[in-house]
C-alpha positions in Angstrom: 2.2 20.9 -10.3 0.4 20.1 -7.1 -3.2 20.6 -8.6 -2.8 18.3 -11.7 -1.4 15.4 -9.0 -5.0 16.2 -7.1 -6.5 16.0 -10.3 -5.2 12.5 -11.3 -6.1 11.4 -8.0 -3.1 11.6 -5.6 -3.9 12.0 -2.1 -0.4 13.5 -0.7 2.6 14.6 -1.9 5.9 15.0 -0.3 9.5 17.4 -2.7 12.8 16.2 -2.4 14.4 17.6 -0.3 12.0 16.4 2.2 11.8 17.4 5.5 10.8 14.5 8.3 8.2 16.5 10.2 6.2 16.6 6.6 6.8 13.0 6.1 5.2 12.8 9.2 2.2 14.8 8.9 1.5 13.4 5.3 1.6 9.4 6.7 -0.8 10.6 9.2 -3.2 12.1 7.3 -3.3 9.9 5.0 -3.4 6.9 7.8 -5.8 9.1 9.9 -3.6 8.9 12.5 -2.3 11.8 15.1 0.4 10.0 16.2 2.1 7.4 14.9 3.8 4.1 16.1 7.5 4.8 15.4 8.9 2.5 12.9 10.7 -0.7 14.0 8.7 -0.3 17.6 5.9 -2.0 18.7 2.6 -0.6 19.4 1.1 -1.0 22.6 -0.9 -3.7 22.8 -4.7 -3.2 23.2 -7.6 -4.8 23.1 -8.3 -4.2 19.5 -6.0 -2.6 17.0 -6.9 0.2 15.6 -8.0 0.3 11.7 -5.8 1.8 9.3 -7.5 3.0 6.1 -8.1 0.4 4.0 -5.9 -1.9 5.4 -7.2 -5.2 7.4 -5.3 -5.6 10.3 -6.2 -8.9 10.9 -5.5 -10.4 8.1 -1.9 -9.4 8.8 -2.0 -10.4 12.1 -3.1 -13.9 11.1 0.0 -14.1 9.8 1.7 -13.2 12.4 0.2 -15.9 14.6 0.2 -18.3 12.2 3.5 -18.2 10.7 5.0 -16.4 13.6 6.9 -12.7 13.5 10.1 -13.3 11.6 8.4 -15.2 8.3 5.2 -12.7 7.8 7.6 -10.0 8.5 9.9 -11.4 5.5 6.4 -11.4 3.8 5.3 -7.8 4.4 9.5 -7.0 3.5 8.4 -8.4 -0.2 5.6 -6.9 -0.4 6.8 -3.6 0.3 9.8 -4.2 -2.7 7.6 -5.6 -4.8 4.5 -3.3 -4.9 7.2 -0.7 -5.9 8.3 -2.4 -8.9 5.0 -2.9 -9.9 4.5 0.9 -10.0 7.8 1.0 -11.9 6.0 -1.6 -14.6 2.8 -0.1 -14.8 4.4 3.4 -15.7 6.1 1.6 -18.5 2.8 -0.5 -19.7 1.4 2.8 -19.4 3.9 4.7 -22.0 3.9 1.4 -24.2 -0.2 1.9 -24.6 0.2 -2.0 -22.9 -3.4 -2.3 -21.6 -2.7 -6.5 -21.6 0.1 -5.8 -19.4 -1.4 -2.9 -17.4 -4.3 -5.5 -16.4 -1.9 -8.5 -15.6 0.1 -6.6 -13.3 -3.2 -4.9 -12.0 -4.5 -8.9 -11.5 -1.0 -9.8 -9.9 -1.4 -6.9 -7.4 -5.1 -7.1 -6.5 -3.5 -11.3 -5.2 -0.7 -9.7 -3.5 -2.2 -6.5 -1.8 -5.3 -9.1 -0.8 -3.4 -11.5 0.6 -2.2 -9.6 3.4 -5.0 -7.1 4.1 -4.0 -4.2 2.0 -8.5 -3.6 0.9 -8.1 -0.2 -0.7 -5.0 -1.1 -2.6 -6.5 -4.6 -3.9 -9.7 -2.7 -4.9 -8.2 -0.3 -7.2 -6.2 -2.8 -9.0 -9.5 -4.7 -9.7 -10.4 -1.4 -11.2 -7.8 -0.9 -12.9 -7.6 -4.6 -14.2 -11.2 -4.4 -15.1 -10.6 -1.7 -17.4 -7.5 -2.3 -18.8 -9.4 -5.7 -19.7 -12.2 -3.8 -21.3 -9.8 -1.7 -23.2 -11.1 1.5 -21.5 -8.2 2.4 -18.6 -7.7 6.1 -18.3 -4.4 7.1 -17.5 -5.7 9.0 -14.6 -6.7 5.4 -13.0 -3.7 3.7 -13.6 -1.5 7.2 -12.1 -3.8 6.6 -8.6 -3.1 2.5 -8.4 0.9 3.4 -9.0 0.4 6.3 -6.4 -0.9 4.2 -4.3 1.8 1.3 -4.6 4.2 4.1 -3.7 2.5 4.8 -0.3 1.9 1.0 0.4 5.6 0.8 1.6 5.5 3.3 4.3 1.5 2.1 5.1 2.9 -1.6 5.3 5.3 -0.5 7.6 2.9 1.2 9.8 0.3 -1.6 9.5 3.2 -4.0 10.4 4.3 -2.9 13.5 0.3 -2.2 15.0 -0.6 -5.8 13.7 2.4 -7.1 14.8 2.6 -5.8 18.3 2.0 -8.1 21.4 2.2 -11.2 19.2 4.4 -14.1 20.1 6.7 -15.2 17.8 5.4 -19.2 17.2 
């Protein structure tokens, strides 16, 4: 039901079957974005890169110069797995009434989405950590922080490849 997914707080939603185009037009909305870097391309370098929403782009590109392409790429790669399996856990924490759990893995993520640059991401699981804490997390919170580990692949990706672009591997 597409108005009780707006109602818990999920920006976007894409049916299986999907259809490119819409994956497309969702990723750029939600990355406000017209037209996208295609994945596994770089982005033409600029003088600046452009902000993604809620994402730091030079936090990630520290990385990148610091520990050069290949290792903050394998970085961003476990990110990407791991942020998904943390959805997976807080749905489960969730159904188990687990709020200890719910705000461990909330504290886990707000490190890991910090660390490289994800803002938006690491905000809400301090949210959601500070409430599960407290004892008062509302299912509708936690719902948004596992929607929003489910995007953080595709928005790591994207992030990725406009941080990434133009630097030298060191």
């Amino acid at each position: 039901d597409p108005a009780a997914l707006t109602e818990a707080g999920i920006d976007a939603f894409l049916g299986k079957p999907f259809h490119f185009a819409r994956l497309e037009e969702i990723l750029c909305r939600l990355v406000g974005s017209s037209s996208p870097t295609p994945l596994g391309k770089a982005a033409p370098a600029g003088p600046a890169p452009r902000a993604l929403p809620s994402v730091d782009l030079g936090v990630l590109r520290g990385h990148a110069e610091a520990l050069g392409c290949t290792s903050a790429a394998r970085i961003v790669r476990t990110f990407r797995q791991s942020v998904l399996e943390t959805a997976r856990a807080l749905e489960r924490a969730m159904e188990e009434a687990d709020m200890r759990s719910v705000a461990s893995l909330a504290h886990r993520l707000k490190g890991s989405a910090r660390h490289l640059g994800f803002t938006g991401l690491s905000d809400r699981a301090e949210q959601v950590e500070t409430a599960a804490a407290a004892e008062g997390c509302e299912a509708a919170l936690v719902l948004a922080l596992v929607a929003d580990c489910r995007a953080a692949p595709a928005l790591a990706d994207l992030a990725w490849a406009e941080a990434s672009a133009g630097v030298a591997e060191g």
